[in-house]
C-alpha atoms as an extended CHARMM CRD file, in Angstrom:
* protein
*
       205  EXT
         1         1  UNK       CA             17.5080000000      -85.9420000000       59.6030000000  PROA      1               0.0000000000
         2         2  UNK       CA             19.0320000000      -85.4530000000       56.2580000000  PROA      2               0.0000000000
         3         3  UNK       CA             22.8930000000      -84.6140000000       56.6300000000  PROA      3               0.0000000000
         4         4  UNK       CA             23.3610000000      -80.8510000000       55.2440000000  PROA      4               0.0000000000
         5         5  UNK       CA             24.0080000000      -79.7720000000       52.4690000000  PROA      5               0.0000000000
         6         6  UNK       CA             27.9200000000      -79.2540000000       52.1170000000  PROA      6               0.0000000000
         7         7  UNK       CA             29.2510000000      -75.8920000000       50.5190000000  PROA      7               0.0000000000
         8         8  UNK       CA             28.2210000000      -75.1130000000       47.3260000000  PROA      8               0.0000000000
         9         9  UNK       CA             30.2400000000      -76.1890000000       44.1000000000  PROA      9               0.0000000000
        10        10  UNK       CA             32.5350000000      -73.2900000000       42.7110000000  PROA      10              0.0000000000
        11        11  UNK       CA             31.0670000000      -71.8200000000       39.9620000000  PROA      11              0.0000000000
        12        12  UNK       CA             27.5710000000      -72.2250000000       41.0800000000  PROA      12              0.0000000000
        13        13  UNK       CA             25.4280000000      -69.2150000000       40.2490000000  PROA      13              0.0000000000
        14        14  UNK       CA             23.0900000000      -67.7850000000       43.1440000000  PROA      14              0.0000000000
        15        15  UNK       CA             19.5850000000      -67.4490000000       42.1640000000  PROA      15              0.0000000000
        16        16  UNK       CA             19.2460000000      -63.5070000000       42.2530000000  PROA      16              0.0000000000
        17        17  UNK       CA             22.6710000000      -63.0210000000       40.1750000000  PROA      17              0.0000000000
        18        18  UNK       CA             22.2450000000      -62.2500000000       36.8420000000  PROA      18              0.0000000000
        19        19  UNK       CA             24.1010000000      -63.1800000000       34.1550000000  PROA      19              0.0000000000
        20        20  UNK       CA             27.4110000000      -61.4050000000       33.4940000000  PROA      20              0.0000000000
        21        21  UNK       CA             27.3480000000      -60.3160000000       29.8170000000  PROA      21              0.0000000000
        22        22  UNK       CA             30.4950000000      -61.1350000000       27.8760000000  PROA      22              0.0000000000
        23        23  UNK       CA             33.3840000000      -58.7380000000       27.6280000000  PROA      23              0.0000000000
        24        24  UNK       CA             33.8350000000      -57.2050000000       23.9920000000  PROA      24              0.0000000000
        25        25  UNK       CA             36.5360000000      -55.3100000000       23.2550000000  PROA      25              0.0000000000
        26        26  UNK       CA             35.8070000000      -51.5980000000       22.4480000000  PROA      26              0.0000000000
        27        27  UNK       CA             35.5670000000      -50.6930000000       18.9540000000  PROA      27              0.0000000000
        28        28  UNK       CA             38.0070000000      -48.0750000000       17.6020000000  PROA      28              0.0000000000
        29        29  UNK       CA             35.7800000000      -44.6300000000       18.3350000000  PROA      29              0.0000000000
        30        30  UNK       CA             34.3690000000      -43.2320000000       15.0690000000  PROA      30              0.0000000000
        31        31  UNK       CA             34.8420000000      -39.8470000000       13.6780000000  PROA      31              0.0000000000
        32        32  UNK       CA             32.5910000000      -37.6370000000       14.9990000000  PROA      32              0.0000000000
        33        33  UNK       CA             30.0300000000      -36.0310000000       13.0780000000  PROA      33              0.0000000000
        34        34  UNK       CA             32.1350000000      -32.3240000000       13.4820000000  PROA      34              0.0000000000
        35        35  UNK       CA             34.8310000000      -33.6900000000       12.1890000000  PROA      35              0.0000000000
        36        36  UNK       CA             33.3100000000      -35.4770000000        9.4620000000  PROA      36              0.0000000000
        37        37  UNK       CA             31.9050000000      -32.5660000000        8.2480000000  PROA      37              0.0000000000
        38        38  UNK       CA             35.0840000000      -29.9580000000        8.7350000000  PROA      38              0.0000000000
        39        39  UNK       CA             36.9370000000      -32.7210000000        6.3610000000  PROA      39              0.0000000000
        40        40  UNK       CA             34.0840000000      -32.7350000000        3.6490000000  PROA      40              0.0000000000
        41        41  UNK       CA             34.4340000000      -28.7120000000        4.3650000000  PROA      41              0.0000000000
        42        42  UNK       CA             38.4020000000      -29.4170000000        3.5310000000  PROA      42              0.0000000000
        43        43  UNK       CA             37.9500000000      -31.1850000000        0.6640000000  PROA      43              0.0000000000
        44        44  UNK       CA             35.2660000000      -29.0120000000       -0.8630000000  PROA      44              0.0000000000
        45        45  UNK       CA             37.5560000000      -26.2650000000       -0.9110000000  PROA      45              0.0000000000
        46        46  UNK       CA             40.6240000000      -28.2090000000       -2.4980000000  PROA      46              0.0000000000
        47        47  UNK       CA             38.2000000000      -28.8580000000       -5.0620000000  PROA      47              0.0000000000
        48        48  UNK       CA             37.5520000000      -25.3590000000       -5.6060000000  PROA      48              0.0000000000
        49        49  UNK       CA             41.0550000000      -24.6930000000       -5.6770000000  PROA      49              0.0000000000
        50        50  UNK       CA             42.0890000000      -26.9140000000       -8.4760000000  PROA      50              0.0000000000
        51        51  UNK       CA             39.2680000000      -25.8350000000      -10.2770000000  PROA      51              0.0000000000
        52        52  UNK       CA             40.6220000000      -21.9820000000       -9.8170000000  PROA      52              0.0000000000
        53        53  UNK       CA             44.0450000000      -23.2280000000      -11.5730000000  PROA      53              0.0000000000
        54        54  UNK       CA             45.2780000000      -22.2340000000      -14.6030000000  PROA      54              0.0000000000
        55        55  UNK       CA             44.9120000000      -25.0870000000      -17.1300000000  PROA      55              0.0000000000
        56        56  UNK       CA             49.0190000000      -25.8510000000      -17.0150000000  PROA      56              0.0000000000
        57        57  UNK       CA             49.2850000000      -26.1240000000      -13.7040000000  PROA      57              0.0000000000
        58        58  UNK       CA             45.8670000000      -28.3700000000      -13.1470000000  PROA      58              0.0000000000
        59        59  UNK       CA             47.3130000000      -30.7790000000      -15.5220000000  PROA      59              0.0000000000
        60        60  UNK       CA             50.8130000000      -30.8770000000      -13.6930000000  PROA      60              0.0000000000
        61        61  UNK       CA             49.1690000000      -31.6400000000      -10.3680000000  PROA      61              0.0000000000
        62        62  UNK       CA             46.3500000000      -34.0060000000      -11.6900000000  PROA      62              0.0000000000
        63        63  UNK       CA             49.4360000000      -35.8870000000      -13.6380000000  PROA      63              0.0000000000
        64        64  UNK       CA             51.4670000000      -35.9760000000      -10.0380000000  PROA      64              0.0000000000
        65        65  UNK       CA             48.6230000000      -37.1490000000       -7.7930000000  PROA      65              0.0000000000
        66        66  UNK       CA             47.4630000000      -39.2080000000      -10.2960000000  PROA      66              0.0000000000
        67        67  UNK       CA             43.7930000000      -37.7790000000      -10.1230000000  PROA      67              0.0000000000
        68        68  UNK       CA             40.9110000000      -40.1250000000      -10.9920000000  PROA      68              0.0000000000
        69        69  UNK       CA             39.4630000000      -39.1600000000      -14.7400000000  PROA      69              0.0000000000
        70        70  UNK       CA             35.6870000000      -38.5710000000      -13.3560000000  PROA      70              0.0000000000
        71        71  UNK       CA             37.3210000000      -35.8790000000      -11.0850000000  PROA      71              0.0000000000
        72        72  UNK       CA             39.2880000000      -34.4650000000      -13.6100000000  PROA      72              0.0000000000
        73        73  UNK       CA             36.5900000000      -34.1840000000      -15.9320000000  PROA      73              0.0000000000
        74        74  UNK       CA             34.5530000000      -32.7970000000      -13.5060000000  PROA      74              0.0000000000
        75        75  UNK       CA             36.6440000000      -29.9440000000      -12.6620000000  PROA      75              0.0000000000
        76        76  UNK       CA             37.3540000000      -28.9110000000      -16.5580000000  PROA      76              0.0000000000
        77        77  UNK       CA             33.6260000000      -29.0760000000      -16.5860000000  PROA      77              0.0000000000
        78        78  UNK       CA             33.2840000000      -26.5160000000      -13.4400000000  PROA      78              0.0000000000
        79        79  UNK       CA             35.4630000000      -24.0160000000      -15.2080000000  PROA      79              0.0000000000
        80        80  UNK       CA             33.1140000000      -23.6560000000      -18.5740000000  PROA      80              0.0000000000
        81        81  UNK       CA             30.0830000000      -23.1980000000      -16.0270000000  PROA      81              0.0000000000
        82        82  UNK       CA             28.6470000000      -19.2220000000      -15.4180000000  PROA      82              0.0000000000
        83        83  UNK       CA             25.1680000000      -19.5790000000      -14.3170000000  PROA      83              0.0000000000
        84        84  UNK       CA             25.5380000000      -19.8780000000      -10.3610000000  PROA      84              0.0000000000
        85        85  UNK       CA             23.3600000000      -22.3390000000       -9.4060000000  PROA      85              0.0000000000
        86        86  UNK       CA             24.6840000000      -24.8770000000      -11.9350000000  PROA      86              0.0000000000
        87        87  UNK       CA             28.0830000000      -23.8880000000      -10.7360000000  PROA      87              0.0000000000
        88        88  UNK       CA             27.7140000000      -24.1360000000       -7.5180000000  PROA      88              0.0000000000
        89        89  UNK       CA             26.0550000000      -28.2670000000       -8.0330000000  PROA      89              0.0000000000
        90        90  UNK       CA             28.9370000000      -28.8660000000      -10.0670000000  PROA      90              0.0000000000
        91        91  UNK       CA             31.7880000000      -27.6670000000       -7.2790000000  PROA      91              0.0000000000
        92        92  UNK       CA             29.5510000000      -29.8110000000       -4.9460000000  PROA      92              0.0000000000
        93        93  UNK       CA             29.7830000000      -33.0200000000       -7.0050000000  PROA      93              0.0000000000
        94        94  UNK       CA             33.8190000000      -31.4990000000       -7.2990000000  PROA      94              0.0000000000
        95        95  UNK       CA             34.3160000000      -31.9230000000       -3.7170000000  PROA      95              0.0000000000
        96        96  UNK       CA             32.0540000000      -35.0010000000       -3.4540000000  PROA      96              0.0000000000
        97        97  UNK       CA             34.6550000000      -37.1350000000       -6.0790000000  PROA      97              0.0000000000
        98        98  UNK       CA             37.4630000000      -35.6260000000       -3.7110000000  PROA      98              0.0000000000
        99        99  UNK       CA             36.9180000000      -37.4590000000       -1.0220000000  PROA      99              0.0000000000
       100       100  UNK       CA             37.6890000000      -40.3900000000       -2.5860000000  PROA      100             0.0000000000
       101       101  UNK       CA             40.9930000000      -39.3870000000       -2.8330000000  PROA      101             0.0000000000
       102       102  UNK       CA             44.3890000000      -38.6310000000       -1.0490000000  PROA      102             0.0000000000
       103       103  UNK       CA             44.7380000000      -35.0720000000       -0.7370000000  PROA      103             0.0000000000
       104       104  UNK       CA             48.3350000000      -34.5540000000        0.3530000000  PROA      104             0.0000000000
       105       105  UNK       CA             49.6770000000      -34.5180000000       -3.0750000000  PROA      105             0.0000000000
       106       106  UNK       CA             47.7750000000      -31.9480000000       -3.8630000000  PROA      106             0.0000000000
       107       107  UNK       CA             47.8070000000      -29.7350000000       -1.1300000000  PROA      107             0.0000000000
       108       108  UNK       CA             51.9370000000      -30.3570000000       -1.5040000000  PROA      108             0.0000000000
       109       109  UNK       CA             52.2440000000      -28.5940000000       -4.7740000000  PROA      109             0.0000000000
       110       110  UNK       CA             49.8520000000      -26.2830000000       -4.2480000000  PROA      110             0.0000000000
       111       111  UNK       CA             51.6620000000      -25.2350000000       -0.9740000000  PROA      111             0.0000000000
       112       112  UNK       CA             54.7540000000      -25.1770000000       -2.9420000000  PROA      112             0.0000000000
       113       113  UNK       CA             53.5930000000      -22.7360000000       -5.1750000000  PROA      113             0.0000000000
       114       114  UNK       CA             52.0590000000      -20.6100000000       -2.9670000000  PROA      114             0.0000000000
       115       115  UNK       CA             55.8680000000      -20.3870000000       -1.3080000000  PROA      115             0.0000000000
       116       116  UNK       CA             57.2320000000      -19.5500000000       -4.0910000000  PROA      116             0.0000000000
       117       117  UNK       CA             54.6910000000      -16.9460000000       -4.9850000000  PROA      117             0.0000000000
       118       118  UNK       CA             56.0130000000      -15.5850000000       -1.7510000000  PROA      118             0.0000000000
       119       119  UNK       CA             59.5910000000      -15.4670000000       -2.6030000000  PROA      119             0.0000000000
       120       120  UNK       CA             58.8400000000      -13.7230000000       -5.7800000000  PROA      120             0.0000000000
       121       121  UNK       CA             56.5670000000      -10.8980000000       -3.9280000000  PROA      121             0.0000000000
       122       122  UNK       CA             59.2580000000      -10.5630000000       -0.9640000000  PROA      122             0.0000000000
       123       123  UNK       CA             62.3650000000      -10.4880000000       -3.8550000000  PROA      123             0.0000000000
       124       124  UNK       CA             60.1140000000       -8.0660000000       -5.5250000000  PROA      124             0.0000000000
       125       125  UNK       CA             59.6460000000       -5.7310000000       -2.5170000000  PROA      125             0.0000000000
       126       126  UNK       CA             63.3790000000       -5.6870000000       -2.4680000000  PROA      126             0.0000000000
       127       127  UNK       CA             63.6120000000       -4.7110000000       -5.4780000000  PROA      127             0.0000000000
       128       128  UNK       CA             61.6310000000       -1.6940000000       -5.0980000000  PROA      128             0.0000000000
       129       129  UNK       CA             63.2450000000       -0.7030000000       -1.6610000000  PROA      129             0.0000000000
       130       130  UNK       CA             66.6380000000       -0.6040000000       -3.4510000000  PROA      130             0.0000000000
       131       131  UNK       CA             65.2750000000        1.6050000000       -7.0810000000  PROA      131             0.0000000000
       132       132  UNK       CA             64.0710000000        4.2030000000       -3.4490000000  PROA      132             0.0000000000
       133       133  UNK       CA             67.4780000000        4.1860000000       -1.8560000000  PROA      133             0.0000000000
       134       134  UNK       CA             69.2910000000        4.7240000000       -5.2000000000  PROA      134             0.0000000000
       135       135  UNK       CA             67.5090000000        7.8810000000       -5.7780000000  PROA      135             0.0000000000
       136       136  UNK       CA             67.3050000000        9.0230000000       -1.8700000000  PROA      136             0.0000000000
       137       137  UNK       CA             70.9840000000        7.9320000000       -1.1850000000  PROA      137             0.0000000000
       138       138  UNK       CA             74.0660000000        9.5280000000       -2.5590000000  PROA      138             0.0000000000
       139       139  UNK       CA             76.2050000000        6.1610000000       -1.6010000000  PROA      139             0.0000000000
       140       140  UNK       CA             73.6900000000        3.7470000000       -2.2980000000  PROA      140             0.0000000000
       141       141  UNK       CA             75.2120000000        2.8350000000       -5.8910000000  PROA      141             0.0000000000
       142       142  UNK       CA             78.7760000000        2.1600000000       -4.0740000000  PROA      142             0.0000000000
       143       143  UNK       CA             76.6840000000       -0.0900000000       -1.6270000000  PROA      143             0.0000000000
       144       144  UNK       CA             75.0710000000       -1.8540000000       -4.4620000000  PROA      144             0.0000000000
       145       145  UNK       CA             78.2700000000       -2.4230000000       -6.4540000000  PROA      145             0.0000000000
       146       146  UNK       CA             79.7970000000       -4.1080000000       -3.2410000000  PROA      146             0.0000000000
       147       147  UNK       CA             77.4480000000       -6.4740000000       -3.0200000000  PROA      147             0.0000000000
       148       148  UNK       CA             77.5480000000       -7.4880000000       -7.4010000000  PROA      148             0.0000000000
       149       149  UNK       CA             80.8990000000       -6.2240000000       -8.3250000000  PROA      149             0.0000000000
       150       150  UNK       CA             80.0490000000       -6.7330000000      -12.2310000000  PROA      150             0.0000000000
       151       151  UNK       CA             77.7400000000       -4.0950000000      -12.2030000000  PROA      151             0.0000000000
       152       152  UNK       CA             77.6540000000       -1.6060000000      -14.7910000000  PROA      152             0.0000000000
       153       153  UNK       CA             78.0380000000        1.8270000000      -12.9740000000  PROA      153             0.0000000000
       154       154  UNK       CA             77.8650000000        4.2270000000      -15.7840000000  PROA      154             0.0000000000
       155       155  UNK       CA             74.3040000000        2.5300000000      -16.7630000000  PROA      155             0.0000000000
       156       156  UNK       CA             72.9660000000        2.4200000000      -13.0620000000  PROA      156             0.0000000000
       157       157  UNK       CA             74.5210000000        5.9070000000      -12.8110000000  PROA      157             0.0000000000
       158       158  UNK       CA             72.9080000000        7.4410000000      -15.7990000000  PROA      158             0.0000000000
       159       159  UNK       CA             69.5290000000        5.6570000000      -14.8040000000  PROA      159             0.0000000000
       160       160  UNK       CA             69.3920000000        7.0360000000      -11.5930000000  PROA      160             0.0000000000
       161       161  UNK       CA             70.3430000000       10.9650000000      -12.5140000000  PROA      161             0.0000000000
       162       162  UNK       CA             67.2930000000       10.3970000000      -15.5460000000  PROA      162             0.0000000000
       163       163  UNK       CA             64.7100000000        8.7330000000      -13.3750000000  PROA      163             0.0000000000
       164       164  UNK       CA             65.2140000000       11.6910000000      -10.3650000000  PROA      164             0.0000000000
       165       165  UNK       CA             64.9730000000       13.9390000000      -13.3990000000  PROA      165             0.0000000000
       166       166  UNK       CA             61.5370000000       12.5990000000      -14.4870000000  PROA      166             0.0000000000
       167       167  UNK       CA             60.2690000000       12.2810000000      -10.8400000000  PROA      167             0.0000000000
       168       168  UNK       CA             61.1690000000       16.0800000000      -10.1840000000  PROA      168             0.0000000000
       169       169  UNK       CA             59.2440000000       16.8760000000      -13.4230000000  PROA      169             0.0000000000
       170       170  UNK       CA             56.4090000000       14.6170000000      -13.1740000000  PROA      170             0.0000000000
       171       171  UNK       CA             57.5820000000       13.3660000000      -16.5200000000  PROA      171             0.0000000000
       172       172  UNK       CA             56.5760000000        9.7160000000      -17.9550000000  PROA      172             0.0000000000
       173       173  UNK       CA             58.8580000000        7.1280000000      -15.6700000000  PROA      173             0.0000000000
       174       174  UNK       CA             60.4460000000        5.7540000000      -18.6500000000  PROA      174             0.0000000000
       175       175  UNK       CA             63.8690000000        5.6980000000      -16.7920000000  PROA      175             0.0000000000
       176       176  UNK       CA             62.2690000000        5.1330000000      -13.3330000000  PROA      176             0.0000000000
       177       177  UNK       CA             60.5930000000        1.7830000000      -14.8360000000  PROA      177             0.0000000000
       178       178  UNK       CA             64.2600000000        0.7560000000      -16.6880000000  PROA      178             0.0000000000
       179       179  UNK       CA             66.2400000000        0.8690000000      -13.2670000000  PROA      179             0.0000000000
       180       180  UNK       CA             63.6190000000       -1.4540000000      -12.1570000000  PROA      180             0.0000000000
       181       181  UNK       CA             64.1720000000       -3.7950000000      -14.9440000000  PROA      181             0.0000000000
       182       182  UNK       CA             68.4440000000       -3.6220000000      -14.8800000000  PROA      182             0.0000000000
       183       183  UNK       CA             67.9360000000       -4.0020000000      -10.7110000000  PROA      183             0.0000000000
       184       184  UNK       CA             66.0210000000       -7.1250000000      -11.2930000000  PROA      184             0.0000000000
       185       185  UNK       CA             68.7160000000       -8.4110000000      -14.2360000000  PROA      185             0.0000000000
       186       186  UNK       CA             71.4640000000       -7.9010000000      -11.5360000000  PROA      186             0.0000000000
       187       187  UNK       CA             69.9550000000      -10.6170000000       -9.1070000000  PROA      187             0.0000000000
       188       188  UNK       CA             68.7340000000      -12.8080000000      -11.5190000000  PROA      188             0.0000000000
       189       189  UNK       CA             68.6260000000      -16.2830000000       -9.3060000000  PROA      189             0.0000000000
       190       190  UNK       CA             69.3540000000      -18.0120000000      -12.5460000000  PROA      190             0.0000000000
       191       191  UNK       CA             72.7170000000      -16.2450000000      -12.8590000000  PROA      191             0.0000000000
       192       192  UNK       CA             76.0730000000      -18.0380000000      -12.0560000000  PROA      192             0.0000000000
       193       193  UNK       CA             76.4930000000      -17.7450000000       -8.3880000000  PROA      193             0.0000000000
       194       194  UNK       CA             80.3660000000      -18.4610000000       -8.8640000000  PROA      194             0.0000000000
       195       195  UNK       CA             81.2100000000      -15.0510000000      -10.7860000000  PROA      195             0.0000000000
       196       196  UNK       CA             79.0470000000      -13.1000000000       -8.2690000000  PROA      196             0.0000000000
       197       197  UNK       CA             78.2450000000      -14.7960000000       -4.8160000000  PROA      197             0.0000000000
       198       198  UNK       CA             76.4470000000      -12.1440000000       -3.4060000000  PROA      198             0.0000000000
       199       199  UNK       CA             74.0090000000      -11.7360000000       -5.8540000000  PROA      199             0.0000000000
       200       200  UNK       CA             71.0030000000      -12.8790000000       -3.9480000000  PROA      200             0.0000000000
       201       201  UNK       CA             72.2940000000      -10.3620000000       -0.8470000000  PROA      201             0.0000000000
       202       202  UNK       CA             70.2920000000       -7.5670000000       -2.4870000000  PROA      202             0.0000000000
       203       203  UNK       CA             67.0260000000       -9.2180000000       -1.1560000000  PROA      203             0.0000000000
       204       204  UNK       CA             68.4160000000       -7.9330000000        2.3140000000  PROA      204             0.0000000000
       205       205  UNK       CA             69.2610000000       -3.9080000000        1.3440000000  PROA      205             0.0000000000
């Protein structure tokens, strides 16, 4: 008899096995489809934005994020456009040409407006809250001169008396209007913080 067959050689396949297929390294995942479409979302609406600025500021931004020309012709185009279907083709092709683009300069200076739109309103507010407590509050003028020492008292005094004059005899609100205007001359930010350091405490009455 034949001798017998010794072991079989390493590496020898079995006849049921099936190939192995060859390892392949996974492919970065792909954005999905909801995401896609939330960022084409995103920049539709930036485009929409810009195209809502007044001309001044669209050229500051589109000279800072260095905006392709198509685009920016595109959105001086959208602005001259009433009917609302041809409008609303144009913001489409508007938010098209912006994703082609970086959007964080943009949305930086539009955020930084929109802060300091904030400021304004809040310094505003202020404003108001202290024109109310000069009329309501016998002591409020000494607690306004504390904080800006260079106040003019006789001015603020004779404004007040007038505009609580006018409000007790429904009159015009000439004076009520003027206190307003001297209030917001007192804590001018662009004054010289070293002869009055306090100046911007009045946002806090």
């Amino acid at each position: 008899m034949p001798a017998a067959d010794g072991p079989p050689l390493l590496g020898r396949r079995r006849s049921n096995e099936r190939p192995r297929a060859p390892q392949v390294e996974p492919a970065a995942a792909a954005p999905s489809k909801t995401r896609r479409k939330a960022e084409m979302h995103a920049r539709q609406d930036l485009g929409e934005r810009l195209v809502a600025l007044e001309p001044g500021r669209f050229a500051e931004v589109a000279a800072e994020a260095a905006l392709p020309e198509r685009l920016v012709d595109a959105i001086v185009a959208a602005r001259d456009i009433t009917a609302w279907g041809a409008r609303k083709r144009q913001l489409q092709f508007v938010g098209k040409l912006m994703r082609e683009i970086d959007p964080a300069p943009i949305e930086h200076r539009l955020d930084a407006w929109a802060h300091g739109q904030a400021i304004d309103a809040a310094r505003q507010h202020a404003l108001e809250r202290w024109r109310e407590r000069l009329l309501a509050e016998p002591d409020a003028l000494d607690a306004l001169a504390a904080l800006h020492p260079t106040l003019d008292r006789p001015r603020f005094r004779s404004l007040v008396a007038k505009a609580r004059t006018e409000r007790e005899r429904a009159a015009p609100p000439h004076a009520y209007r003027e206190l307003f205007r001297e209030l917001k001359a007192l804590t001018d930010p662009g004054r010289d913080a070293t002869t009055d350091p306090a100046q911007t405490t009045i946002l806090k009455p």
